[in-house]
matplotlib code that plots the C-alpha trace (Angstrom):
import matplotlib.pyplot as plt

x = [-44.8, -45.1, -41.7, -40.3, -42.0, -40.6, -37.5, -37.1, -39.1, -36.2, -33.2, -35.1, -34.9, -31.4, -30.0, -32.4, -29.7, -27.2, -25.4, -21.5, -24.0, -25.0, -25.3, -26.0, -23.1, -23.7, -21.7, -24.6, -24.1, -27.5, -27.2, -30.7, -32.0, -29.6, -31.7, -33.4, -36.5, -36.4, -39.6, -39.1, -35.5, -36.6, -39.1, -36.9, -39.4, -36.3, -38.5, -36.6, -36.7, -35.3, -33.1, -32.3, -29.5, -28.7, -24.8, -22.7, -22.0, -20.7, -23.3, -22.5, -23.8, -26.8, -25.3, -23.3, -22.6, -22.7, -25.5, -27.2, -25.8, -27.4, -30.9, -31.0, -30.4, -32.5, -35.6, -34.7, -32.1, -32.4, -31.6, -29.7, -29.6, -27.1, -26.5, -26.2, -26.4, -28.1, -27.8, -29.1, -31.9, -32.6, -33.1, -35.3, -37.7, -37.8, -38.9, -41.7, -42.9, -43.7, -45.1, -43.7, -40.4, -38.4, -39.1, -36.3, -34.6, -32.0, -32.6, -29.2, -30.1, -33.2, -35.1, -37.2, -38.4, -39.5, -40.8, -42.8, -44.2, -45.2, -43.3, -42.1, -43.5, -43.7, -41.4, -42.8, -44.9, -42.7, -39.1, -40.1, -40.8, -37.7, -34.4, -31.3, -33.0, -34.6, -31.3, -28.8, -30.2, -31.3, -34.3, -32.7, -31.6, -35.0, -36.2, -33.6, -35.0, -38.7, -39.8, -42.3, -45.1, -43.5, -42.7, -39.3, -39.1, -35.7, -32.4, -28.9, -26.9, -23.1, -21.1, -23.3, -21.1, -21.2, -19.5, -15.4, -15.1, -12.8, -11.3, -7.7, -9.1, -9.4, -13.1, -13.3, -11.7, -7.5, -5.3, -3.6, -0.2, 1.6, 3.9, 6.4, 6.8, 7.5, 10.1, 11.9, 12.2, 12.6, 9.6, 9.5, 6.5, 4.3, 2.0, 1.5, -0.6, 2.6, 4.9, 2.6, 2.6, 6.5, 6.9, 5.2, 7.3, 9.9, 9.3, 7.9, 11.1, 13.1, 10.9, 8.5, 7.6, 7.0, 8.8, 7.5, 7.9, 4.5, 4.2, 3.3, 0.0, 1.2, -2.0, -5.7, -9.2, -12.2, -15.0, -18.0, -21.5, -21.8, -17.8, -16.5, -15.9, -12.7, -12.1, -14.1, -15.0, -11.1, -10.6, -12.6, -10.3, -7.1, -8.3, -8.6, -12.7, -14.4, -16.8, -19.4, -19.8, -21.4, -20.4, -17.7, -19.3, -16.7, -18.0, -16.6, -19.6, -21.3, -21.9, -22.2, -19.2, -19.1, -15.7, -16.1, -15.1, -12.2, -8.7, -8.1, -10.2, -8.6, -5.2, -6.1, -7.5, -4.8, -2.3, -4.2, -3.9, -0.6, 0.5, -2.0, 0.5, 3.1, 1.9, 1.1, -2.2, -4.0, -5.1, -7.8, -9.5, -12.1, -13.8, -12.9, -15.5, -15.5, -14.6, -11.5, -10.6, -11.1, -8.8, -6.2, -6.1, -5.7, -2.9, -0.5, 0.1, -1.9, 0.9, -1.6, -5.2, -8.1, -11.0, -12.8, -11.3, -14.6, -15.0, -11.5, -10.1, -12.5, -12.1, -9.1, -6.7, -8.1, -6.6, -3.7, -3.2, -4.6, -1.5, 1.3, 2.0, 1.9, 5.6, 6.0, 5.0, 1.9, -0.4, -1.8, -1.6, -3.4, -1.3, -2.2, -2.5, -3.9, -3.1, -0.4, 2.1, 0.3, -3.7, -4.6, -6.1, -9.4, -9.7, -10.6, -13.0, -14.2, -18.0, -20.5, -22.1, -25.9, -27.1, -30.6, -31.1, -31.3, -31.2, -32.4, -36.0, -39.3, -41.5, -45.3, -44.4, -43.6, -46.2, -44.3, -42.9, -42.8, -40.8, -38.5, -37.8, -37.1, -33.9, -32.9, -33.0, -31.4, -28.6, -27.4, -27.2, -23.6, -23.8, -25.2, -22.7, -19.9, -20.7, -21.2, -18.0, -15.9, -16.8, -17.2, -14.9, -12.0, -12.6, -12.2, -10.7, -9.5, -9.8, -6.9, -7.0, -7.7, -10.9, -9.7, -10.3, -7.5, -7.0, -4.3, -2.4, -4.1, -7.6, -6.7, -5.7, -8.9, -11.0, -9.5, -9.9, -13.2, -13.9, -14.4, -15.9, -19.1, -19.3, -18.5, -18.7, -21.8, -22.1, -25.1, -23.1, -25.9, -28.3, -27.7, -24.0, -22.3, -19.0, -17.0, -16.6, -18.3, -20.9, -18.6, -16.2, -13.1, -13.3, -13.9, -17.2, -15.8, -11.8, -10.5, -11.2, -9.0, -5.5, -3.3, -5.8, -5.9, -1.6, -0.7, -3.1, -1.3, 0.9, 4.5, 5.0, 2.5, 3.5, 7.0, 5.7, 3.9, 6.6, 9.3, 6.7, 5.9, 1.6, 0.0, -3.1, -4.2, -6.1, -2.7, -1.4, -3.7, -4.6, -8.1, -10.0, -13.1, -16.3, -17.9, -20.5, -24.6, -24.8, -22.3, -22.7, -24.5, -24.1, -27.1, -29.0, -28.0, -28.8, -32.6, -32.9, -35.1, -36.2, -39.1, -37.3, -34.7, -32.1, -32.4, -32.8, -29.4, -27.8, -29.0, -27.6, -24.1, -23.5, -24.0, -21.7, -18.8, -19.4, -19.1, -16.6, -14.1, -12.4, -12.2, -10.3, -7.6, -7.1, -7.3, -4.0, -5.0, -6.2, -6.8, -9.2, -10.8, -11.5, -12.8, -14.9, -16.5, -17.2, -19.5, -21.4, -21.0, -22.6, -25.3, -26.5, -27.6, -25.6, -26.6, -29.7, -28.1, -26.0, -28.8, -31.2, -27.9, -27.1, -31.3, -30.7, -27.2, -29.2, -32.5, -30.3, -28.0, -31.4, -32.6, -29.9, -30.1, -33.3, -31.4, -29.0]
y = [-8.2, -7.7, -6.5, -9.3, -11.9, -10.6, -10.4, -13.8, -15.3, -12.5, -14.4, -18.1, -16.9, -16.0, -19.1, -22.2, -22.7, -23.7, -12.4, -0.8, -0.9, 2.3, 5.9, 9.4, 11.2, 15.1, 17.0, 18.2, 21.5, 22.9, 23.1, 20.8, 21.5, 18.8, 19.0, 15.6, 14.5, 16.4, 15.8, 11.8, 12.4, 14.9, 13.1, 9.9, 7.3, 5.4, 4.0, 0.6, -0.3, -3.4, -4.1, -7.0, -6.4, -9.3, -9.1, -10.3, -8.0, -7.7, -7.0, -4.9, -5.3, -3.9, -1.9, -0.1, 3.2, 5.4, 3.8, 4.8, 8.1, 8.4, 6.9, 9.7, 12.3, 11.3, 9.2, 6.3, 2.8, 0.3, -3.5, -4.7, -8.2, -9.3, -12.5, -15.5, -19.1, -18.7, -16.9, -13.5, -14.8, -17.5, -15.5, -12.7, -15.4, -17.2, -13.1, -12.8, -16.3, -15.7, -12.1, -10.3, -8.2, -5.9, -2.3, -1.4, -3.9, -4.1, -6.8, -6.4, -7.9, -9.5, -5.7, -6.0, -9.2, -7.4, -4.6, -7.0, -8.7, -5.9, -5.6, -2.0, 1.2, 3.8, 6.9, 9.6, 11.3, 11.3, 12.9, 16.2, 16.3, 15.1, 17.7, 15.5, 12.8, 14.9, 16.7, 13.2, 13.3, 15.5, 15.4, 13.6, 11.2, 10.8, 10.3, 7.5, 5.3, 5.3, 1.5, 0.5, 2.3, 5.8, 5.4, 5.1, 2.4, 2.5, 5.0, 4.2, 4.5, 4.6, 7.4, 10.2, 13.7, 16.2, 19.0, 19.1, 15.1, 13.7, 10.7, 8.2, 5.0, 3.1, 0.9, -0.7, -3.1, -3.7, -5.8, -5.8, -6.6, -6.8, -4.8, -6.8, -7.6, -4.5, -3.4, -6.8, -5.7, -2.1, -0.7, -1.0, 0.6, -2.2, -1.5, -4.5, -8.0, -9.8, -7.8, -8.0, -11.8, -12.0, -9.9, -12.3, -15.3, -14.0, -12.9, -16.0, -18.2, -16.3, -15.8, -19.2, -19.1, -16.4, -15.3, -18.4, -21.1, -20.7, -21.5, -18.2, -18.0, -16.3, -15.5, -16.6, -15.7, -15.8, -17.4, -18.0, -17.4, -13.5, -12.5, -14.8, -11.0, -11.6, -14.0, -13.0, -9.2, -8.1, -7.9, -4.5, -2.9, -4.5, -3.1, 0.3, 0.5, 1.7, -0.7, -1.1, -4.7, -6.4, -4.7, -2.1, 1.1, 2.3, 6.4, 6.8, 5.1, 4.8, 1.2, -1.9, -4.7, -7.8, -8.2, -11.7, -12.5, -9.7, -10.4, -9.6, -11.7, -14.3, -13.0, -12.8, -16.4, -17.9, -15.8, -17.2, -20.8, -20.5, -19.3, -22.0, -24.7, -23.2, -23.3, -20.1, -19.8, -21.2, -24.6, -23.8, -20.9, -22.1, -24.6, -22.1, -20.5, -16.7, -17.2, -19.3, -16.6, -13.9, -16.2, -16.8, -13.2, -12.5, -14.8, -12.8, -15.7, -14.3, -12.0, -10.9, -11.3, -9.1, -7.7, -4.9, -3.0, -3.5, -7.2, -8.0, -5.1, -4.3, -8.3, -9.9, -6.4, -5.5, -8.8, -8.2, -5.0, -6.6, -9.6, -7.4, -8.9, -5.5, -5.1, -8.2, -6.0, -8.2, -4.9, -4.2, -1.6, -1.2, -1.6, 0.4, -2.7, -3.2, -5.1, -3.0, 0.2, 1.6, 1.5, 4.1, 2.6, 3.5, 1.6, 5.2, 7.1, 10.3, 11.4, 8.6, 5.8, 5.7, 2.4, 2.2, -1.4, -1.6, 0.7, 1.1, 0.6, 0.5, -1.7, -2.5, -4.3, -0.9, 0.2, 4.3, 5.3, 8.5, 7.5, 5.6, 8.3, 10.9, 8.6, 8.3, 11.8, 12.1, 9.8, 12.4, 15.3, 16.8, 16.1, 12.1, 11.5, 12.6, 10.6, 7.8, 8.0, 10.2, 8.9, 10.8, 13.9, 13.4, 9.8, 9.0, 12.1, 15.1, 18.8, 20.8, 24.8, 25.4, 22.9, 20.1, 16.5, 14.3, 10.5, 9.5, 6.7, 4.9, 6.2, 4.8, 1.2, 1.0, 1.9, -1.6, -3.6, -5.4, -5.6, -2.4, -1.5, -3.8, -2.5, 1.3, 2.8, 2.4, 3.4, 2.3, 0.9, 0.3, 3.2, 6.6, 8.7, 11.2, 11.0, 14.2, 17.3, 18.1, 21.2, 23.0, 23.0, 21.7, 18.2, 15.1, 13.1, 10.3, 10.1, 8.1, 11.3, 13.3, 13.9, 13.8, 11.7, 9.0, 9.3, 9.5, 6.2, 4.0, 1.2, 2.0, -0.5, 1.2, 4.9, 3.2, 2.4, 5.5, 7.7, 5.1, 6.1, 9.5, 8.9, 9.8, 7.7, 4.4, 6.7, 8.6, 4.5, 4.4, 7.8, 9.3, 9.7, 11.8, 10.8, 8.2, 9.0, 9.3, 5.4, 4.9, 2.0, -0.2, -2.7, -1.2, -2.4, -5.8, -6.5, -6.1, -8.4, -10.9, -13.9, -12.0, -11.0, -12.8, -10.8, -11.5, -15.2, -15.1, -13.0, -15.6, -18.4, -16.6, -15.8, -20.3, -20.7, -19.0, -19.8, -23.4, -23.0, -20.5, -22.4, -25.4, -22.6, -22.1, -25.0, -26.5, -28.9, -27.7, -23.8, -23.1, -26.8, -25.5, -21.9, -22.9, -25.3, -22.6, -20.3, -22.5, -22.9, -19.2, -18.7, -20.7, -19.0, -16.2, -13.5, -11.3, -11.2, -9.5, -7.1, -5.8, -4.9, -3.7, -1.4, -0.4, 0.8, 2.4, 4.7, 5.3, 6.8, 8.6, 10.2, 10.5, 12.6, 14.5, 16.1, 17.2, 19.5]
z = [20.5, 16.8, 16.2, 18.3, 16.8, 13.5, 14.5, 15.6, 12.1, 10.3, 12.5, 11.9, 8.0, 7.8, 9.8, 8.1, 5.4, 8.5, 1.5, -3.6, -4.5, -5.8, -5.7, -6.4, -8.4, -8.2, -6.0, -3.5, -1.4, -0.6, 2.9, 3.8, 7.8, 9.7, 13.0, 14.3, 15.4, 19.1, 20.5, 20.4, 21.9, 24.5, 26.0, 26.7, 24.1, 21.7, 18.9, 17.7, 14.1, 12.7, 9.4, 7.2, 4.3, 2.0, 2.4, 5.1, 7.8, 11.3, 14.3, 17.0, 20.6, 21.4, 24.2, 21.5, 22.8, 19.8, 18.6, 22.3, 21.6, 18.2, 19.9, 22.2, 20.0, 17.2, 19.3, 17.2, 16.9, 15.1, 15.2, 12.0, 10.9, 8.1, 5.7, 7.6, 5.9, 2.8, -0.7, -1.0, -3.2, -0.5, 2.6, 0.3, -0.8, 2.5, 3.7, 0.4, 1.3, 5.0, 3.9, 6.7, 6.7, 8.9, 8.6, 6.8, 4.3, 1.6, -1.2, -3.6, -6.9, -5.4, -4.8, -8.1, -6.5, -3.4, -5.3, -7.8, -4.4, -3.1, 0.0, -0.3, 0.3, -2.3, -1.0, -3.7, -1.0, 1.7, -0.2, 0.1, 3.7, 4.5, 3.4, 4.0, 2.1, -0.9, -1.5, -2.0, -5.8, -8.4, -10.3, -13.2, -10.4, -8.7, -12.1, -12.6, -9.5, -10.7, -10.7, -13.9, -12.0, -11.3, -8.2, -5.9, -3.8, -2.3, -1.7, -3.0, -0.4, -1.4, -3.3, -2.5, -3.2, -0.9, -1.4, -3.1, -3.9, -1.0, -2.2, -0.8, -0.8, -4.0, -2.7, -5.8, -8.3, -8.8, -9.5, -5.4, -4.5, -1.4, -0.2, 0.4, -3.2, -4.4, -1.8, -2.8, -6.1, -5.5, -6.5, -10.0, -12.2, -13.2, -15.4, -17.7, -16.5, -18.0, -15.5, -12.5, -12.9, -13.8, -10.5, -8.3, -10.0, -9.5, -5.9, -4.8, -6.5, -4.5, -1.4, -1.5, 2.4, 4.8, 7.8, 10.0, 7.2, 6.1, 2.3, 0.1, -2.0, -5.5, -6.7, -5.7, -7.5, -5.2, -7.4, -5.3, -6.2, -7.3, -6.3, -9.5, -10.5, -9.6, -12.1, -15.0, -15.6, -15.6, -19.7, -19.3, -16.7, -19.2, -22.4, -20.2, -19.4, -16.4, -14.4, -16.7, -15.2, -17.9, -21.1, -22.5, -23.5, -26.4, -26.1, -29.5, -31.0, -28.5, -29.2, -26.4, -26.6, -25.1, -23.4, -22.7, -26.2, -27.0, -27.9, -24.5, -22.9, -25.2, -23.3, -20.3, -19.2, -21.5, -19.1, -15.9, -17.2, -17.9, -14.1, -13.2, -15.1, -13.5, -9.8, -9.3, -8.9, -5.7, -6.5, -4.2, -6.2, -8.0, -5.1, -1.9, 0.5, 1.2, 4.6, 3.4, 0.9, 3.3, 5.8, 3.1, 2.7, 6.7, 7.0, 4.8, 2.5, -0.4, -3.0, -4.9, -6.4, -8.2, -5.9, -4.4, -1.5, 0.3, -0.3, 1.3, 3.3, 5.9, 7.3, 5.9, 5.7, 9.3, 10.5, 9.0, 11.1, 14.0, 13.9, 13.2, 10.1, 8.0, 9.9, 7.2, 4.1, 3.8, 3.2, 0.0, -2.6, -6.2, -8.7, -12.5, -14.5, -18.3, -21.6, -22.6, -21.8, -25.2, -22.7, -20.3, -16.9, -15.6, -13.1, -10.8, -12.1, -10.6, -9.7, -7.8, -9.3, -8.9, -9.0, -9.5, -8.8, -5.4, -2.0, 1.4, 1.4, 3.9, 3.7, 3.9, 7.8, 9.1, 11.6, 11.0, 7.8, 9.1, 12.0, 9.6, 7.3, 9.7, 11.2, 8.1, 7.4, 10.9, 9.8, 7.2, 9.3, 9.8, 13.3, 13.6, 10.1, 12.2, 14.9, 12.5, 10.7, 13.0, 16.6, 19.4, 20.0, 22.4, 22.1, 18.6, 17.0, 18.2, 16.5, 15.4, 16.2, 12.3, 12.8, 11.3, 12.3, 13.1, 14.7, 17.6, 17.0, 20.4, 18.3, 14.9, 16.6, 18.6, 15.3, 14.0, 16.6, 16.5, 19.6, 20.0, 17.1, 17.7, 21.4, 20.6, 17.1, 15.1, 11.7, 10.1, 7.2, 4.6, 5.6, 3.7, 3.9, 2.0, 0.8, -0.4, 2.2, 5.3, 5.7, 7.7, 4.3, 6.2, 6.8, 4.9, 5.6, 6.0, 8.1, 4.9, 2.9, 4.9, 3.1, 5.9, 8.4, 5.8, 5.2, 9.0, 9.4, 7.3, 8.1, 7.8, 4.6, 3.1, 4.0, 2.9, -0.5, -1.0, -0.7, -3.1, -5.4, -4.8, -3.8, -0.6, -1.6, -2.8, -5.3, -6.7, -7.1, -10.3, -11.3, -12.1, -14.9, -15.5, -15.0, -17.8, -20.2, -18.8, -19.6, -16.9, -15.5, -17.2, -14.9, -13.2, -15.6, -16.5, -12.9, -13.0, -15.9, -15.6, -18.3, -18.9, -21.7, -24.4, -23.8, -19.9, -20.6, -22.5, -20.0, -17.2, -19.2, -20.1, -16.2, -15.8, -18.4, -17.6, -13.8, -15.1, -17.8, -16.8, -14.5, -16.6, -19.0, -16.8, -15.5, -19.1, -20.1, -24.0, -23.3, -26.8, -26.8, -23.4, -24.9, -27.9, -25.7, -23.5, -26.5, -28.4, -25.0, -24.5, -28.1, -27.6, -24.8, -27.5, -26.3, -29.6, -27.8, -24.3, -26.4, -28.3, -25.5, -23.8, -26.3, -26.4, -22.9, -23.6, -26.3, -24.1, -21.2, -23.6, -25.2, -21.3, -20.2, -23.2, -21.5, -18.7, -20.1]

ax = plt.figure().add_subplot(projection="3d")
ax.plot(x, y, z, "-o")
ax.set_aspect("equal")
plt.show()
């Protein structure tokens, strides 16, 4: 009665307002025991756990038939509930209020506050009992995730390496364009932010409605609550950065710059308030929803815009699919963009990202941590992470006679339809996974690791595209660069800051700011009066304040990793 009781106070919390990431980067190949918990299977018991992540996600039914078929092999299921209705910092203090949680529970940017409440369980004793779990990091790694008090309270989930890195599908940050716009103009190298936004001028002047009459979107900017990423982190991508998130890391010197105020920065809002003027950027951007962004996006209209793959593809690009309208060229590819010709792009980088600030965690409300850990530790096994990601054999994929894995046409539509997804495939999305290459050294992890899978999958503009400019992968569209420094990123960081400190107090009160002012920027009739506007209220947020405990950080890992080597 317990669990159902907190399941239904967990639904009541997510609903009363009617919410990638982070991960290990060593290449791991120690072969850790894969078997599951067999007794629990064998003798027909299914324990049920229950979830709560603080993003948005898609449910699937609870007569999901891989998830059954995961349950009876490992003795385990659980029920996960996503972000429905409220911020992620509302529906984790409606949970700390109440003082009861799900068993397992993934907090974002609101873990420390979890952690500080004392809602999670300390995993230190349990690792080493558990192979698949103790082998996703190293010991620095481990090290890495200790909270204030020693101990490790949750498990980045994303970017885990197994194996030969296995990488097609850019899931993070670019400037996107569709298709359609580059086959118009015959796939020209773009490379510059001036000739990506010339391109879709001059695209939409000549194409302003698509094939039904319906009015283009040139360019939009999804700006809501934590996503304004889109609009305002892009200057250190343009001056040729990784994702550091908050800061530029220049590894010459080693020294912490704040890109918000760079001559680029400078150049980059004053080119967005010029398309702005000019009618080419959605008027809509700066007041629109999510779900209206993400609707935008599956309509086709949208040319072109900055985001994650993972914030828009797995929704809006799935419609897109779904109504044909790829056959339009309305599918999008990354495109290598930054300041100048003269700037090298690192928009890719190699290696995983562990993010230390948040992770999978258990928490004090489960009645068997035990229990809890050994799923999870089932969940990384070759066999239930092939059934996560790959499906079930002869259904989902088939196996060529050299072992490799490979998709059907009929079996890469049905993947996509969502239907079927939330009544057949189940992959526990935010618990543990590996990316890189299966243990049986053939096969990717995951089927958008897989070469040819990955090629043979795409939609014929894209495949179209690919080959007009010589790529097989979304990947090969920008190029790779090695692996960042130890710092890398310090986004991981800045996250956990709290106004505990100055330098969190400024940080808190530069995020307000430019969520306030940066849209008054672009859509400025004077730019250089609006800029000049935002940048004393940028500067008297104390910003010297943020950089310096930044750039305290930046040297304490630097010195930290120095132990390691």
């Amino acid at each position: 009665m317990k669990k159902k009781k907190l399941l239904c106070l967990l639904m009541a919390a997510v609903m009363a307002a009617s919410v990638f990431t982070g991960c290990g980067d060593s290449k791991k190949e120690s072969g850790a025991d894969t078997s599951t918990d067999a007794d629990a299977a064998d003798d027909g018991e299914i324990k049920e756990f229950t979830a709560f992540f603080a993003v948005p996600g898609s449910e699937i039914n609870d007569d999901n038939e891989i998830q059954q078929m995961i349950a009876e092999k490992t003795g385990a299921k659980v029920k996960e509930t996503w972000l429905t209705g409220q911020t992620q910092e509302e529906a984790i203090g409606t949970l700390i209020a109440g003082g009861e949680y799900p068993d397992f529970i993934e907090g974002g940017s609101s873990s420390v506050q979890l952690y500080e409440a004392g809602a999670l369980v300390a995993l230190d004793d349990y690792i080493e009992k558990y192979p698949n779990i103790k082998e996703l990091f190293t010991e620095q790694e481990w090290d890495q995730l200790r909270q204030d008090d020693g101990h490790i309270y949750w498990l980045p989930q994303f970017s885990n390496i197994y194996g030969e890195e296995k990488e097609c599908t850019h899931n993070d940050e670019a400037f996107w364009i569709q298709t359609r716009v580059l086959k118009w103009a015959d796939y020209p190298e773009i490379r510059t932010m001036d000739e990506y936004f010339d391109l879709i001028e001059a695209y939409n002047e000549a194409n302003p409605t698509m094939e039904d009459g319906t009015a283009n979107i040139p360019y939009t900017i999804l700006c809501e609550d934590w996503r304004y990423f889109c609009l305002e982190n892009a200057p250190e991508f343009l001056d040729g950065y990784p994702n550091d998130g908050s800061v530029i890391v220049d590894p010459k010197t080693e020294t912490v710059i704040d890109y918000n105020t760079t001559d680029t920065a400078v150049a980059y809002f004053k080119k967005l308030n010029d398309e702005y003027k000019k009618g080419i950027i959605d008027p809509e951007s700066f007041t629109q929803t999510y779900d209206e962004y993400i609707a935008k996006i599956s309509s086709g209209r949208v040319l072109g815009m900055i985001d994650q793959w993972w914030d828009f593809a797995y929704t809006g690009y799935d419609a897109i699919k779904a109504a044909g309208l790829d056959k339009q060229g309305c599918s999008y590819v990354p495109l290598p963009i930054t300041i100048d010709r003269s700037v090298k792009n690192q928009w890719h980088n190699s290696g995983g990202v562990l993010n230390v600030s948040s992770g999978l965690a258990v928490t004090t409300s489960c009645e068997d941590v035990e229990g809890a850990l050994q799923f999870v530790n089932d969940l990384l096994g070759q066999e239930i992470h092939d059934l996560r990601f790959w499906g079930v054999k002869g259904v989902d994929y088939e196996v060529n006679g050299d072992g490799t894995y490979y998709k059907t046409v009929d079996m890469r539509t049905k993947a996509s339809d969502s239907a079927y997804k939330a009544s057949h495939l189940c992959t526990y999305s935010y618990f543990p996974q590996w990316l890189g290459t299966s243990r049986d050294g053939i096969n990717a992890m995951k089927p958008d690791g897989q070469p040819q899978e990955f090629f043979d999958g795409l939609t014929d503009d894209v495949k179209e595209c690919f080959n007009a400019y010589g790529v097989m992968t979304y990947v090969d569209m920008l190029g790779t660069s090695p692996a960042p420094g130890p710092w890398y990123p310090m986004y991981t960081y800045s996250s956990t800051m709290t106004t505990a400190t100055e330098g969190g107090t400024a940080w808190a009160k530069m995020a307000e700011v430019k969520h306030e002012y940066l849209p008054k920027v672009v859509m400025a009739d004077d730019f250089d009066a609006g800029w000049a506007e935002y940048m004393d209220a940028y500067n008297a947020c104390n910003p010297d304040a943020f950089i310096a405990e930044m750039q305290t950080e930046l040297e304490r890992r630097i010195a930290e990793a120095a132990k390691y080597e």
